[in-house]
Steps between C-alpha positions, in 0.01 A plus 500: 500500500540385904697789514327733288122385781731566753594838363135606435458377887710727596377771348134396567616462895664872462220657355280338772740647756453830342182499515470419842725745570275735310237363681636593829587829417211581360292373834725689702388826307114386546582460859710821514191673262227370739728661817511816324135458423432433824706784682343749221195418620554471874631903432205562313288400746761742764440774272132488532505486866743764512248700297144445653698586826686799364108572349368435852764741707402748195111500598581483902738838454290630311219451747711625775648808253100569479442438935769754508393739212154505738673559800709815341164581360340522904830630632439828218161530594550465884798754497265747270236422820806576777544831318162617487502343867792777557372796311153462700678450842668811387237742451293351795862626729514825285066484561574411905787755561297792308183392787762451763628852470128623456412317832820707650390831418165428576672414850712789511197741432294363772776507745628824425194685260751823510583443166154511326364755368269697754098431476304679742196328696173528267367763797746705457466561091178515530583835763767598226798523766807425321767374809833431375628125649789621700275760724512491807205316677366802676466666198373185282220468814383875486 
């Protein structure tokens, strides 16, 4: 019966050990469950940053996308301006060149009145001589 306690020991002692070892193993998983806990949640926690900042970079391009869209907007408008600018500068040349060559002949004519057309003084209509411009003066003076 000594040997039959001492058998029953034995097995007692190895299921102990067993059980330990069980024990161990399953606090190493625990441990190994609460690292894998923690590193989910440490990436969680990464993943949220990485998304109000992706979220924030969204709303400041799209800001600037606007600030640009606005400054496309003026550039339109301001080249639309420049052109009627350019059409009006233009017609005030064509305007300016048409007077310019008015002033000229006006010039001309009063430096050389040949080519008008010939009005005679008001006293001589009125005597109903007709004296053709290229007379001579003895004969326009008669």
């Amino acid at each position: 019966s000594a040997e039959e306690d001492q058998k029953k020991i034995r097995e007692l002692e190895e299921k102990v050990r067993r059980m330990e070892v069980e024990q161990l193993r399953m606090v190493e998983e625990a441990k190994i469950n609460e690292d894998v806990k923690a590193r989910i949640e440490r990436e969680k926690e990464d993943s949220r940053r990485e998304i109000d900042n992706s979220r924030r970079e969204a709303t400041r391009l799209a800001t600037e996308f606007d600030r640009l869209q606005n400054k496309l907007e003026d550039i339109d408008s301001l080249q639309t301006e420049i052109k009627t600018l350019r059409d009006t500068v233009t017609a005030t040349r064509s305007d300016l060149a048409t007077e310019r060559r008015k002033v000229s002949e006006l010039q001309q004519a009063q430096a050389d009145p040949s080519h008008l057309p010939y009005t005679p003084p008001p006293e001589l209509e009125t005597v109903g001589v007709d004296v053709p411009r290229d007379a001579p003066l003895s004969y326009q003076f008669q």
